[in-house]
C-alpha positions in Angstrom: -244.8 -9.5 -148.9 -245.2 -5.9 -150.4 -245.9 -5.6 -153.9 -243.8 -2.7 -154.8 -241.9 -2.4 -157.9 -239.7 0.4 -158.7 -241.4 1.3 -162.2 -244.8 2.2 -160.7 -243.5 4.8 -158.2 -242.3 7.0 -161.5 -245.4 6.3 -163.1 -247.2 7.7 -160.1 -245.1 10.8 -160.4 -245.7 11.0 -163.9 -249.1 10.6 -163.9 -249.7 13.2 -161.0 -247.4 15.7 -162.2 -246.4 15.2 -165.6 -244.7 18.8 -166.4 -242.9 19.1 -163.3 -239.4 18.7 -163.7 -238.0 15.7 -162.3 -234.4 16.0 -163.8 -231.8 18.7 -164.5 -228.0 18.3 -165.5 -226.4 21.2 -166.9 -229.2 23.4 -167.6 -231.0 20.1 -169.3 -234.9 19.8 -167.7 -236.6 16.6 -167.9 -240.2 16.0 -166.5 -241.6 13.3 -165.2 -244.1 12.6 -167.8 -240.9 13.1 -170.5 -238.8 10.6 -168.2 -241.3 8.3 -168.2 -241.6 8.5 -171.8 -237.6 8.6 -172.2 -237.9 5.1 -170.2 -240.2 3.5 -172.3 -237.9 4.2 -175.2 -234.9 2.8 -173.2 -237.2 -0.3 -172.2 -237.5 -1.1 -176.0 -234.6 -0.7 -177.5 -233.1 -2.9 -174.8 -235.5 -5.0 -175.7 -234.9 -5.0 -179.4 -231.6 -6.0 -178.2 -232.4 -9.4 -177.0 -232.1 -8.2 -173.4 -233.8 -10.8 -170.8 -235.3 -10.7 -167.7 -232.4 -10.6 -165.0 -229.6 -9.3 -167.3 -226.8 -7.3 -166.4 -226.1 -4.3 -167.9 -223.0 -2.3 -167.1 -223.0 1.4 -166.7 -219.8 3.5 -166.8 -219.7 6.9 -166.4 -220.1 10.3 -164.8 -223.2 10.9 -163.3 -225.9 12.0 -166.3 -229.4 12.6 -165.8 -229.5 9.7 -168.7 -228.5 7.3 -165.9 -232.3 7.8 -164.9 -233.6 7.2 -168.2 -231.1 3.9 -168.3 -232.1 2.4 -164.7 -236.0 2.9 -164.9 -235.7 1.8 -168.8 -234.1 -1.5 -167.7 -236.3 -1.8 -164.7 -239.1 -1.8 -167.7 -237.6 -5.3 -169.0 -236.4 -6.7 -165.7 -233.1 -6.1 -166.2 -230.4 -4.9 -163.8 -228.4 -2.2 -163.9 -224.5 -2.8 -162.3 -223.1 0.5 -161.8 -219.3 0.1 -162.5 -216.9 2.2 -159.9 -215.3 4.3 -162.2 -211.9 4.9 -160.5 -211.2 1.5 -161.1 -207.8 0.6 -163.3 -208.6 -1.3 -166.4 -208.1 -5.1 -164.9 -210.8 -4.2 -162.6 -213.6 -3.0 -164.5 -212.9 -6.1 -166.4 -213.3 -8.4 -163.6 -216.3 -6.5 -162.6 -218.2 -6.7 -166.0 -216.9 -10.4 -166.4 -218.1 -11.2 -162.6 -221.8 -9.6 -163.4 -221.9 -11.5 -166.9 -223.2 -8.4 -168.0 -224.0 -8.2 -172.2 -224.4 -4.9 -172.6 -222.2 -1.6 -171.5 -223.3 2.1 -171.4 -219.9 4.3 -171.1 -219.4 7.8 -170.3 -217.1 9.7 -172.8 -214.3 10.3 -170.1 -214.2 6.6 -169.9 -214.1 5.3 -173.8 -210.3 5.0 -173.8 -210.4 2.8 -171.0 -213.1 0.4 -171.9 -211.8 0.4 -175.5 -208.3 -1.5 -173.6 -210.5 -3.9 -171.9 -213.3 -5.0 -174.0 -211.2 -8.1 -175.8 -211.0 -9.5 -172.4 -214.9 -9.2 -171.9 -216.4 -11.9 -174.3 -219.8 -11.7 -172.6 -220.3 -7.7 -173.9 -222.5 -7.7 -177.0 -222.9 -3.9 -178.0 -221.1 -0.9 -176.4 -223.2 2.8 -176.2 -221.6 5.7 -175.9 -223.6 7.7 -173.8 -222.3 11.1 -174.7 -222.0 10.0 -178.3 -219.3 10.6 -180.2 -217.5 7.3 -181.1 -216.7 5.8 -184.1 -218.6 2.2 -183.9 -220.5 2.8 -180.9 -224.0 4.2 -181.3 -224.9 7.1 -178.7 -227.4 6.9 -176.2 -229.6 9.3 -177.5 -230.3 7.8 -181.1 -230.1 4.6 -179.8 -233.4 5.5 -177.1 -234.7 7.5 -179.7 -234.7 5.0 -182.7 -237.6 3.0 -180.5 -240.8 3.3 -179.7 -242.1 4.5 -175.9 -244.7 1.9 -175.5 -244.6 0.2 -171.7 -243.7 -3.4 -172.0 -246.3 -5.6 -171.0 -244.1 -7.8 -168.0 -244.8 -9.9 -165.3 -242.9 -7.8 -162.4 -242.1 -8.8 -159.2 -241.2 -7.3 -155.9 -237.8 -9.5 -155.6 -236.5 -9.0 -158.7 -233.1 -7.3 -158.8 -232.7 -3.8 -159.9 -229.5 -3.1 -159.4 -225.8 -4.6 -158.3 -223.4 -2.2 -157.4 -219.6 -3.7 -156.0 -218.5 -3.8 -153.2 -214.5 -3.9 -152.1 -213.7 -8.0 -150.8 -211.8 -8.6 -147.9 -210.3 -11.3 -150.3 -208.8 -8.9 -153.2 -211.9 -9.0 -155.5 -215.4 -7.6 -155.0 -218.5 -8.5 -154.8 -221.9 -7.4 -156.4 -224.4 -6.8 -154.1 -227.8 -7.5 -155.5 -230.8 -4.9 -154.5 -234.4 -6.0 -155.0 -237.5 -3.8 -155.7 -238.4 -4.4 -151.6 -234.8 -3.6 -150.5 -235.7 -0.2 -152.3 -238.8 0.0 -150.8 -237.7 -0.1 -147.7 -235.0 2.5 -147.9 -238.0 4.5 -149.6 -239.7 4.3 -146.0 -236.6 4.8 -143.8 -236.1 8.0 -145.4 -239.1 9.1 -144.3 -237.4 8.9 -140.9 -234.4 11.1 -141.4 -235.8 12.4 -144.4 -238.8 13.6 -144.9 -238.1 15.2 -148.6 -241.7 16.8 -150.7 -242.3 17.7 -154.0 -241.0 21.0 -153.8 -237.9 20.2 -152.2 -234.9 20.6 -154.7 -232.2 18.0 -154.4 -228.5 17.9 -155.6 -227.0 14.8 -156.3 -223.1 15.1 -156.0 -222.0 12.1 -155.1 -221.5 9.0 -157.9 -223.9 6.5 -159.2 -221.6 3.8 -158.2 -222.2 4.3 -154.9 -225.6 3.4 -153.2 -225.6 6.8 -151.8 -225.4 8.4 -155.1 -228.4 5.9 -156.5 -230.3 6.2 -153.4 -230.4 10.5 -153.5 -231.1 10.2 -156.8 -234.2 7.8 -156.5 -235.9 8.7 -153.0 -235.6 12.4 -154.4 -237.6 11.1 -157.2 -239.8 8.4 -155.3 -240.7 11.7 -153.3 -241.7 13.8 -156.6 -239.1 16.7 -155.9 -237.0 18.2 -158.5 -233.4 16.6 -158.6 -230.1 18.4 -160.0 -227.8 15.8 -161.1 -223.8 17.3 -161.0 -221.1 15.0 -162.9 -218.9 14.8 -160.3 -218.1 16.6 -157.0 -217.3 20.0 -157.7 -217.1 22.5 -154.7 -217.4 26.0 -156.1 -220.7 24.2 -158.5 -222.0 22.9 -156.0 -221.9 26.8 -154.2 -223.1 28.0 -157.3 -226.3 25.6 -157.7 -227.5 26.4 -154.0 -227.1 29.7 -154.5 -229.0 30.4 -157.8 -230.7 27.5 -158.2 -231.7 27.6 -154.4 -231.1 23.6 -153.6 -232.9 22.3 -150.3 -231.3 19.5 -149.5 -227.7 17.9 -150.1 -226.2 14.8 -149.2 -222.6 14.9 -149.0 -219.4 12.9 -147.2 -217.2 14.8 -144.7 -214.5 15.1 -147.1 -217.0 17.4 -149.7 -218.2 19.0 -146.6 -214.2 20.1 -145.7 -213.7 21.2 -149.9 -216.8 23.1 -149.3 -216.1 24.9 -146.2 -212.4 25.7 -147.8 -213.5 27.6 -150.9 -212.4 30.9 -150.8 -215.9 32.8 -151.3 -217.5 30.6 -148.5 -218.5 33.4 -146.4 -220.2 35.7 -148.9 -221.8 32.6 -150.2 -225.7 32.5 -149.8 -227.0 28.8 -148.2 -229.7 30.0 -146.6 -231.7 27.9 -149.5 -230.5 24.4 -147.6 -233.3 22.9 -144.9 -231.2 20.0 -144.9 -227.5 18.1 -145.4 -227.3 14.4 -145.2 -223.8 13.2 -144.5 -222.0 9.7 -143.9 -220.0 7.2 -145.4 -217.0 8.1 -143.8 -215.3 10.0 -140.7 -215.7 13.5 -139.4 -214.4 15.3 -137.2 -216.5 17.4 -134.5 -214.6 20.3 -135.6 -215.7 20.5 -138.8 -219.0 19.1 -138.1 -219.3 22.5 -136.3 -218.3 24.7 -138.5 -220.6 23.4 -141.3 -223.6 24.0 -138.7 -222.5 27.3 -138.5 -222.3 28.0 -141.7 -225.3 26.0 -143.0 -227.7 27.0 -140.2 -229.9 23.9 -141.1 -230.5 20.6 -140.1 -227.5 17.9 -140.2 -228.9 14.3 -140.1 -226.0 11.7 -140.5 -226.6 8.5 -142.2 -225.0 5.1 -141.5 -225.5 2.1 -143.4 -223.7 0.1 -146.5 -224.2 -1.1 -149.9 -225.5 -4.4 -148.5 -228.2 -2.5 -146.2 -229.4 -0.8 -149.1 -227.6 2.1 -147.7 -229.9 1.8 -144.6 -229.1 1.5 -141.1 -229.0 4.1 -138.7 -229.5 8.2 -138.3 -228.6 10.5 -136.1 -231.0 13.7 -135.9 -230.8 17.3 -135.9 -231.5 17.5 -132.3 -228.9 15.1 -131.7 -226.2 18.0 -132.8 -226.5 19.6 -130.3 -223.3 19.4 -129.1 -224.4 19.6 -124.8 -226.0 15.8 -126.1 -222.5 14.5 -126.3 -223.8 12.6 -129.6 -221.7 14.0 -131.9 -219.7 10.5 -132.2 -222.5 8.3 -132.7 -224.1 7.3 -135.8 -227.6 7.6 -133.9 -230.6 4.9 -133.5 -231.8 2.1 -135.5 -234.1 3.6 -138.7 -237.8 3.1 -138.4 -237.6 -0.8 -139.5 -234.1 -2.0 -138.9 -233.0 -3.5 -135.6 -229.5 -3.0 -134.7 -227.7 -5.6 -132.3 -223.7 -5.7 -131.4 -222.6 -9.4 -130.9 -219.2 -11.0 -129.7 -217.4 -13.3 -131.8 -220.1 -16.3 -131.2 -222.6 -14.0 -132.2 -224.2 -13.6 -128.7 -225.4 -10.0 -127.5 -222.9 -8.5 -125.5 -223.6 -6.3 -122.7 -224.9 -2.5 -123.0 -221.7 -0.6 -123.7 -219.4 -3.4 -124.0 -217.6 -3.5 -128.2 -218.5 -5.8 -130.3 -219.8 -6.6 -133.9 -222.9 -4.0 -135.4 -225.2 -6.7 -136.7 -228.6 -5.3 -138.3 -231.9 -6.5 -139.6 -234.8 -5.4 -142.1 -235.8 -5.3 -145.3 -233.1 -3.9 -146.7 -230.5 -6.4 -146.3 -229.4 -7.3 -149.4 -231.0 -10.5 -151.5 -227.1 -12.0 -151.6 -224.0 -11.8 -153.1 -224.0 -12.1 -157.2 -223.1 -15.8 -157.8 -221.4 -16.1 -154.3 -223.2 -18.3 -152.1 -220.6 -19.2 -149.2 -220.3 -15.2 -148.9 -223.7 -14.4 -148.5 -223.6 -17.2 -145.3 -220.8 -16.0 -144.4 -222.6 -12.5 -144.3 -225.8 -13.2 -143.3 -226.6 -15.5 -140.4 -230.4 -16.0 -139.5 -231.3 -12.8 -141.5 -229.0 -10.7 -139.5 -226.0 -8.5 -141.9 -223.0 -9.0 -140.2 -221.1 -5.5 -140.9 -217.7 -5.9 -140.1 -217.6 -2.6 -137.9 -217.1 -3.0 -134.2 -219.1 -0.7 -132.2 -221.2 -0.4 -128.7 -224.5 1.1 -127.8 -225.0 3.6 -125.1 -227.3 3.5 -122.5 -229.8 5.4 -124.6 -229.6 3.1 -127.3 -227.2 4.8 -129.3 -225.0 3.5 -131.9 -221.0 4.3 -131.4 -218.9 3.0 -134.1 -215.3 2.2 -132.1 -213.5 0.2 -134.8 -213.5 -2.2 -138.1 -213.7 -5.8 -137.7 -212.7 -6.2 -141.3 -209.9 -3.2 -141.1 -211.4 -1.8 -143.8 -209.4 2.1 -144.7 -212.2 4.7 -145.5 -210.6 7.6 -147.3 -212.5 10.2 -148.7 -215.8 7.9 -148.7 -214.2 4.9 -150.4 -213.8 1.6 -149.0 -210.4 0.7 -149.6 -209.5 -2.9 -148.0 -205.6 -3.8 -147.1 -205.9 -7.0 -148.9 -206.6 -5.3 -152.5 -203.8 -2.8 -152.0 -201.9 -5.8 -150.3 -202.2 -8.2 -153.5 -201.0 -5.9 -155.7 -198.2 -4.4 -154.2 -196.7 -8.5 -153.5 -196.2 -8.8 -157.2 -192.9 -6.5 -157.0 -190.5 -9.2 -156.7 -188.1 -6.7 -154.4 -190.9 -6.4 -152.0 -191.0 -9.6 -148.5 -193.3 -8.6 -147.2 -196.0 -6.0 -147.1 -199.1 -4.5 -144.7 -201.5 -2.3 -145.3 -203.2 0.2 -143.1 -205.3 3.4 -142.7 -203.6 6.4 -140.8 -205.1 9.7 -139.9 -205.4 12.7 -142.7 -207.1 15.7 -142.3 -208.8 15.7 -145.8 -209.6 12.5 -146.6 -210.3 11.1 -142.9 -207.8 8.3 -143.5 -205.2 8.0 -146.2 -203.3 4.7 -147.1 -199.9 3.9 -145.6 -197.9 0.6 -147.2 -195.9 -1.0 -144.8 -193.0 -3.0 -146.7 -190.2 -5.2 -146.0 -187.7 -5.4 -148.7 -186.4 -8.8 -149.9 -182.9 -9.0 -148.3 -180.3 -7.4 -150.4 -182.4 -4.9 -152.3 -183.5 -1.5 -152.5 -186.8 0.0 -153.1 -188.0 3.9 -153.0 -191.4 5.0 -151.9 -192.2 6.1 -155.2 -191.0 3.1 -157.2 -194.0 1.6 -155.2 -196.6 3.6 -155.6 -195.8 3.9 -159.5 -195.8 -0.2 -159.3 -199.1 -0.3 -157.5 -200.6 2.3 -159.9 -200.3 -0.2 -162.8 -202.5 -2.4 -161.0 -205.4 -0.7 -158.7 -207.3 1.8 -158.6 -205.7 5.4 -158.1 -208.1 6.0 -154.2 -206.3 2.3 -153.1 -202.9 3.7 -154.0 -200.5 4.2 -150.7 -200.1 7.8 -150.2 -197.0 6.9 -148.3 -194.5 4.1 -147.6 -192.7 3.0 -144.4 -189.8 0.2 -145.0 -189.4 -2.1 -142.0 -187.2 -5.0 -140.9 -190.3 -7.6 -140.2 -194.0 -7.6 -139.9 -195.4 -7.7 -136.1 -197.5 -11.3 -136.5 -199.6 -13.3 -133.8 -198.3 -17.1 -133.4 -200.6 -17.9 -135.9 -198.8 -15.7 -138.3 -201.6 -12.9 -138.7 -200.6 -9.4 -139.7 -201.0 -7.6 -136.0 -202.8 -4.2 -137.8 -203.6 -2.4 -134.7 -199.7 -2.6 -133.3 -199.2 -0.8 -136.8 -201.7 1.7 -136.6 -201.0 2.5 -132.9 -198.2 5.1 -133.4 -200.3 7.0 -135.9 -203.3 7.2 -133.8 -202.4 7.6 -130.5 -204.4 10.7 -128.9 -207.3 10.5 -132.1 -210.7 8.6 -131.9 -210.6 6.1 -135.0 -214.1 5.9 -136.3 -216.4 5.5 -138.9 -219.4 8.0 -139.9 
């Protein structure tokens, strides 16, 4: 077993280049030597907290360059970090927090209202900092780090410990926190080295949320790697033009749907790129189309990504060479990175034949430790070390992976997971609705969007927007059906499950359905 632990990778940086600057958000610089420092504050004052080895502290907010100082301060005392999706509704961020026990909440200003509604119902939650300051009661992050000392604590690490649980959407209606070890990092530290191959002088912008393992992981190879990371609060097109051209970025990671904003904005053509080497994408579907256009545009190197929270974000790449449109590659995700193995299995879990759809199973290091406090799940998940995914998909004769369909019927839109049975479970409170279905159709920004199917209880009336407005009570504003279709019955196999695909037919007929 490997001996790496998060913490000494930044004290590497810091100690080799001190002054150069790891961090900037909004003009703000940090260096590695100050974010080490910044850390050790954060380490202690959690510490002065009563904060134990393997507690979970929640973080909600935009993305912050003091994220950084939070997740390698807590990585200081062995604590976890459970970033908390924050287009959640109210009930659940509370189910998350409760879920992940976690005693301690860092909240982004945007977000106070919010977690002031929920916090009576989340008894574990000892103190509250505002990380933008500004509250009342709730002392900001800044005073808070800067009331302790920045001495390293003297701690007995270890390469499995967790350092951070992010949530995934369940199947079931709630989700799960996946738990990432100091080797699951590692690992994705080394794949990147396959598709990546950031340096120190590379300049990354990190656009895409801290809730999402491809947020966290741009974030932390960028500064595993030494280079200088831009941190941007949320995904803002003309910004993110602006930093590339002035602040000449090198590399960007971005989903389709940021890629389409992008390409739309009116100054596009005059805009100056010519800084970018390289853009990452994944996480959801894209057309060839636009795929095309951004090359054009770009004039770099496109490497997509495939992989999930549970792999760490790791899984499979497909190359700048492999855009080449005359390769006929543009619908695959690519090849195994250097480390995983990648497998597609039938129901029983045997290997199908080359070319013949099946189940994308994959192994390596950075399958996931488990499922927080779920241990029929992680079976379920993870059979003789192999992730099962959930997406179907085939390999080609070259060994390439082609994503076909979702096992799990999992809706993608706009790089969020959104799973029918969520949407499903809230919309069968209404007591006008029968019955309900949920599925992904096509849309041309988002990839898919979500379409409620809905059979009104006999003898009443319901409106498409009376439903959304009920759901928006309950989920999150992404899960929300962007349309509703009213129907006499459900199509259902003779052991009464909902028949998705005879849903989905009429809206895909003629399009590839897919997953980047």
């Amino acid at each position: 077993m490997s001996d790496f632990i998060l913490i000494h990778a930044l004290e590497a940086q810091a100690t080799g280049q001190p002054d150069a600057t790891a961090l900037v958000y909004q003009g703000r610089e940090t260096s590695y030597g100050a974010l080490s420092h910044a850390a050790n504050q954060t380490a202690q004052a959690l510490l002065a907290e009563g904060i134990a080895p393997h507690t979970r502290i929640g973080f909600m907010g935009a993305n912050s360059d003091l994220y950084f100082h939070l997740l390698y301060g807590a990585q200081k005392t062995r604590s976890v970090v459970v970033g908390v999706n924050s287009r959640l509704a109210g009930p659940e961020v509370a189910y998350v927090l409760n879920d992940a026990e976690a005693e301690m909440l860092f909240v982004g200003k945007d977000f106070v209202p919010l977690v002031e509604s929920i916090l009576a119902d989340c008894p574990n939650i000892k103190r509250v900092i505002a990380m933008d300051g500004g509250h009342d009661e709730w002392a900001s992050f800044d005073d808070w780090r800067n009331a302790a000392e920045a001495i390293a604590p003297d701690m007995d690490y270890h390469p499995d410990d967790d350092i951070i649980q992010l949530y995934t959407s369940g199947t079931t209606g709630h989700p799960k926190g996946v738990q990432l070890t100091n080797l699951n990092m590692e690992s994705a530290f080394l794949q990147s080295a396959d598709w990546a191959g950031w340096v120190q002088d590379d300049h990354v912008l990190l656009c895409m949320p801290l809730f999402h393992i491809a947020g966290v992981n741009v974030g932390l190879i960028g500064l595993y790697k030494g280079a200088k990371v831009t941190v941007l609060p949320e995904v803002d097109p003309v910004e993110i033009l602006r930093l590339i051209e002035v602040e000449k970025v090198s590399v960007l990671f971005m989903v389709p749907a940021v890629i389409l904003f992008i390409l739309q904005q009116p100054n596009i053509d005059a805009a100056d790129v010519s800084s970018v080497r390289q853009v990452i994408y994944g996480a959801a579907p894209i057309a060839e189309e636009l795929l095309v256009q951004a090359a054009a545009k770009f004039q770099c190197d496109f490497v997509q990504v495939y992989g999930l929270t549970e792999t760490t974000g790791g899984g499979t790449n497909l190359k700048p060479e492999d855009h080449d449109p005359a390769r006929n590659k543009l619908r695959s995700c690519g090849k195994p990175n250097a480390g995983v193995e990648v497998l597609i299995v039938d129901e029983d879990g045997q290997e199908v034949a080359q070319g013949e759809v099946g189940e994308i199973v994959l192994r390596g290091a950075t399958i996931m430790k488990g499922y927080w406090k779920k241990p029929d799940a992680t079976r379920e998940a993870i059979k003789k070390d192999w992730f099962y995914t959930g997406d179907a998909g085939f390999l080609d004769a070259e060994g390439y992976v082609f994503i076909h369909d979702r096992v799990k019927d999992m809706i993608v839109s706009g790089g969020e997971n959104v799973y029918p049975a969520e949407v499903e479970n809230a919309l069968f409170a209404h007591p006008d609705i029968a019955d309900v279905a949920v599925i992904g159709v096509p849309d041309e920004k988002w990839g898919e969007a979500v379409k409620a199917c809905v059979v009104a209880a006999p003898g009443k009336e319901l409106s498409e927007q009376e439903i959304i407005d009920f759901a928006r009570a309950r989920i999150a504003g992404y899960k929300l059906p962007k349309s509703v279709d009213f129907i006499e019955a459900l199509p259902r196999n003779p052991s009464g499950k909902i028949l998705r695909r005879e849903l989905r037919e009429p809206y895909w007929e003629g399009q590839e359905r897919r997953v980047g």
